[in-house]
C-alpha positions as CSV (number, residue, x, y, z in Angstrom):
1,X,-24.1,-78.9,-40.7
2,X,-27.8,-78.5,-40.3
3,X,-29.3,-76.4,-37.4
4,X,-33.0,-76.4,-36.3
5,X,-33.5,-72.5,-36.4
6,X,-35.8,-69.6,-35.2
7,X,-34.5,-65.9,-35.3
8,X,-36.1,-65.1,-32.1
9,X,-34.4,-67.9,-30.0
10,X,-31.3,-66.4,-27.8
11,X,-30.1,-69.9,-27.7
12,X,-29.9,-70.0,-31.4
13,X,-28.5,-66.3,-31.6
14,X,-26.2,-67.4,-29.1
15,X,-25.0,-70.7,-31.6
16,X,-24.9,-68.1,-34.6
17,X,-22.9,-65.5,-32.7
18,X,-20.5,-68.4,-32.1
19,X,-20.3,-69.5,-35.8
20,X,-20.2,-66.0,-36.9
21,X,-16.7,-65.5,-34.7
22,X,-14.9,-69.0,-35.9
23,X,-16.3,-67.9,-39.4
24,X,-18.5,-71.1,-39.8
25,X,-22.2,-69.4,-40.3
26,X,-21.7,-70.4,-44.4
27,X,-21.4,-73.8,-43.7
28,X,-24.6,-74.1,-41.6
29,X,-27.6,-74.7,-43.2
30,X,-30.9,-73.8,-41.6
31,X,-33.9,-75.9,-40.9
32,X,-37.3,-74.6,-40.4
33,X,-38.4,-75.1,-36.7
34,X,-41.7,-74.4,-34.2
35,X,-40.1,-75.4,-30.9
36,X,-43.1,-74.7,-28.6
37,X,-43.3,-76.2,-25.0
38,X,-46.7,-77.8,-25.6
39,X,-47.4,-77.6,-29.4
40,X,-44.1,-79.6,-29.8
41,X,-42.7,-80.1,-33.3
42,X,-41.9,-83.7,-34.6
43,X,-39.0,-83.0,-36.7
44,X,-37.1,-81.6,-34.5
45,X,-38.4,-84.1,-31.2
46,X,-37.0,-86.9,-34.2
47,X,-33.3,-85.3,-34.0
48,X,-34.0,-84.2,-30.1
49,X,-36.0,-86.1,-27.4
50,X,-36.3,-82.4,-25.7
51,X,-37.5,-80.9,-28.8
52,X,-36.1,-77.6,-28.4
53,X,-34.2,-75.9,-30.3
54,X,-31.1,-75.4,-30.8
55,X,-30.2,-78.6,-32.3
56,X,-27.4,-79.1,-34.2
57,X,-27.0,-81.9,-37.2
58,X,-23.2,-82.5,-37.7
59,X,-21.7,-83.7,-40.9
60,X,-21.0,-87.1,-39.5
61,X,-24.9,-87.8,-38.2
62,X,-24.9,-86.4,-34.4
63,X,-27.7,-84.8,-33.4
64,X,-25.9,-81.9,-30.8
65,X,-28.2,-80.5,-28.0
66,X,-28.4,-77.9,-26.1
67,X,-26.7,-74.5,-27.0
68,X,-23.4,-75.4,-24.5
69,X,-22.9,-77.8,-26.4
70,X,-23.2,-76.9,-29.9
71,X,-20.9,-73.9,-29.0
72,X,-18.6,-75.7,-27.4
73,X,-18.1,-77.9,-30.3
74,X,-18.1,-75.6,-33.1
75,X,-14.9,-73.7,-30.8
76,X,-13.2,-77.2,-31.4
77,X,-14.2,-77.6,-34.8
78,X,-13.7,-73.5,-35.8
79,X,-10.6,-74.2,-33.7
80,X,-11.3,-71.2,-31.5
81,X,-10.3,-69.7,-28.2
82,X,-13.8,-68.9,-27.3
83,X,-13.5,-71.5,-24.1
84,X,-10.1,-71.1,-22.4
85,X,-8.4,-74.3,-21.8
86,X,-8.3,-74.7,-18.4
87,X,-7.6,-72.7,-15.0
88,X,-9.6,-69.9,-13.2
89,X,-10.2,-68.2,-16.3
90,X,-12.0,-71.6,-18.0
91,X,-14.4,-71.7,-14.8
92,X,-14.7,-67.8,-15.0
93,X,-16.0,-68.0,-18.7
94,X,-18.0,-71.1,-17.6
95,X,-20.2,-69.7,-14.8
96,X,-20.5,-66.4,-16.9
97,X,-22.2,-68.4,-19.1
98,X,-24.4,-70.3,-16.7
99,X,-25.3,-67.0,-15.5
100,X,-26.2,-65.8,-19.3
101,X,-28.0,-69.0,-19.7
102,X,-30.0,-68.5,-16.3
103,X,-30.7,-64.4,-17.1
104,X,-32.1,-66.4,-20.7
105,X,-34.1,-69.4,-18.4
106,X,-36.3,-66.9,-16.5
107,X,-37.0,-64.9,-19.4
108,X,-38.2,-67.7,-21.4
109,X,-40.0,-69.4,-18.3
110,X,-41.5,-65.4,-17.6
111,X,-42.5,-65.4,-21.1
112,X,-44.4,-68.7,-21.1
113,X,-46.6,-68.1,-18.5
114,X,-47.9,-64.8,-20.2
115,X,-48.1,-65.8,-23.5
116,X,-48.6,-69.0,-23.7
117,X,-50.6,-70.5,-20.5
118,X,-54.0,-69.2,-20.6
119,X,-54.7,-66.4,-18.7
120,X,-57.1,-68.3,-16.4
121,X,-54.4,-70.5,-15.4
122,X,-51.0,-67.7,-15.1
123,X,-49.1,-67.3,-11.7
124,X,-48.1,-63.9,-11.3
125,X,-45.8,-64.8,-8.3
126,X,-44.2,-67.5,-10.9
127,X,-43.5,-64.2,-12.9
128,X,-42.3,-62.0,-10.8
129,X,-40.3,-64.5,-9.0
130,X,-38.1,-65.1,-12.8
131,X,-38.0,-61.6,-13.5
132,X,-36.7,-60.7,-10.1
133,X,-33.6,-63.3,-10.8
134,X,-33.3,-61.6,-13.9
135,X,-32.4,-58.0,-11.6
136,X,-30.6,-60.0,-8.8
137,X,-28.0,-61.0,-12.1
138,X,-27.7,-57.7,-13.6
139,X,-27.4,-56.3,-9.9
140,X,-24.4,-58.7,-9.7
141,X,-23.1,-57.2,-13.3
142,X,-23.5,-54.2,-12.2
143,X,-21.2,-54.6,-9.1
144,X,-18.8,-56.9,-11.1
145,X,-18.2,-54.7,-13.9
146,X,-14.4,-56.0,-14.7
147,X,-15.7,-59.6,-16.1
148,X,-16.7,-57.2,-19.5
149,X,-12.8,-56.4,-19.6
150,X,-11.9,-59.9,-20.2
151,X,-11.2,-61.1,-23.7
152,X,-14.1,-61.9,-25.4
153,X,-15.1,-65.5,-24.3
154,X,-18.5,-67.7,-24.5
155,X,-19.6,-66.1,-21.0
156,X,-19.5,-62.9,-22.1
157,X,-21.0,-64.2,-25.8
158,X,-23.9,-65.6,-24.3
159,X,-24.3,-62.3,-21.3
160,X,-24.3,-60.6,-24.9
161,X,-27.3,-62.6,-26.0
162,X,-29.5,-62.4,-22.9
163,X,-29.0,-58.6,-22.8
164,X,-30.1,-58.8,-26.2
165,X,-32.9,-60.7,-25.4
166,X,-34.2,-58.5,-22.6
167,X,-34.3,-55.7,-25.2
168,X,-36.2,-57.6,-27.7
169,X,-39.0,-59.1,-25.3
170,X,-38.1,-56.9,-22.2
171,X,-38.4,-53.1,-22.8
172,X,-40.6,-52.3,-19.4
173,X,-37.1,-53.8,-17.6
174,X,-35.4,-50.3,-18.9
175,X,-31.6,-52.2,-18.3
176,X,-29.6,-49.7,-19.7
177,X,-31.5,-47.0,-17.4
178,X,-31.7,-49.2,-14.2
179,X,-28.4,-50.7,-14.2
180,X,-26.3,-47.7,-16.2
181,X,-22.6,-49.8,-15.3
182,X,-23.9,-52.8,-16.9
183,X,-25.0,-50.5,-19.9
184,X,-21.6,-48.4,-19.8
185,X,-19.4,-51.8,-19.5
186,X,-20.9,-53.7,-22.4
187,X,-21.2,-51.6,-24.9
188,X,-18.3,-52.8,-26.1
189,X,-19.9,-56.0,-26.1
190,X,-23.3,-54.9,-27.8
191,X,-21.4,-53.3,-30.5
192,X,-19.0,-56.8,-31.5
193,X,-19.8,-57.3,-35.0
194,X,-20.9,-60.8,-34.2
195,X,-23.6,-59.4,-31.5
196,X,-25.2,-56.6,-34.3
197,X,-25.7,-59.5,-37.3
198,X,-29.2,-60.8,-37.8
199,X,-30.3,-63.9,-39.2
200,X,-33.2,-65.1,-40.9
201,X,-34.2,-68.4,-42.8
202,X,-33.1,-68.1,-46.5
């Protein structure tokens, strides 16, 4: 397998997290990639009509897009239990997820408009508008502290990656400090082997 790669993506962390717990990272080869939403990169737009990353090249030709999907299918490759099979705790794991994947949205969409549009042209309502959905969710954590006792799943893998995120490109948010549940609840979480590894192009 071949996957479009940057170290600083969470959506790629959150892929490699995912390989890392069905022991599949050494069959993944990584592929140079500058996803950027207006400097956009061909060889990856080639294998993604979105051209973002991450993208996934499976062994049989399929180009796999977006990160749901490429963690969905490397549980069914890895033959994992990272997605329970059905009932309330599938759509538990599943909106736990969306809600990772939205805490990652804002951030990236906050992180856009300050370092990427010009400064003539930023919004600073558009900012603070994706950084306060970024407290309204760890508000919710914070009041729902039991979802970090469930067995590790791919909501609570990709919560994992957006808290890392907000501590790589959000320090000023002070989440541990501001939401001190959240911090006490997943440091279980923070500490999983799968969450402390770092990658980096070979």
């Amino acid at each position: 397998m071949k996957l479009y790669f940057s170290p600083t993506s969470p959506y790629v962390r959150k892929c490699m997290v995912t390989a890392f717990e069905l022991n599949l990272v050494d069959q993944i080869e990584f592929l140079p990639a500058s996803a950027h939403p207006v400097n956009r990169d061909a060889a990856i737009v080639a294998n993604n009509p979105l051209g973002k990353v991450p993208t996934l090249l499976t062994n049989d030709g399929h180009a796999l897009y977006d990160s749901r999907v490429i963690c969905e299918y490397l549980n069914a490759i890895g033959h994992g239990n990272l997605l329970p099979a059905n009932g309330p705790e599938r759509w538990e794991a599943q909106t736990l997820q969306a809600l990772g994947d939205g805490i990652l949205d804002a951030a990236l969409l906050a992180r856009y408009e300050t370092a990427v549009r010009p400064e003539a042209l930023r919004w600073p309502e558009w900012v603070e508008g994706k950084l306060d959905a970024i407290r309204t969710s760890l508000a919710y954590l914070e009041h729902h502290p039991d979802v970090f006792e469930r067995t590790f799943h791919l909501g609570l893998l990709t919560i994992g990656c957006a808290l890392w995120y907000l501590d790589l490109r959000y320090p000023d948010l002070a989440w541990r400090e501001n939401y001190p549940t959240v911090a006490k609840s997943a440091q279980s979480l923070m500490t999983r082997t799968s969450m402390t590894q770092t990658w980096a192009m070979p």
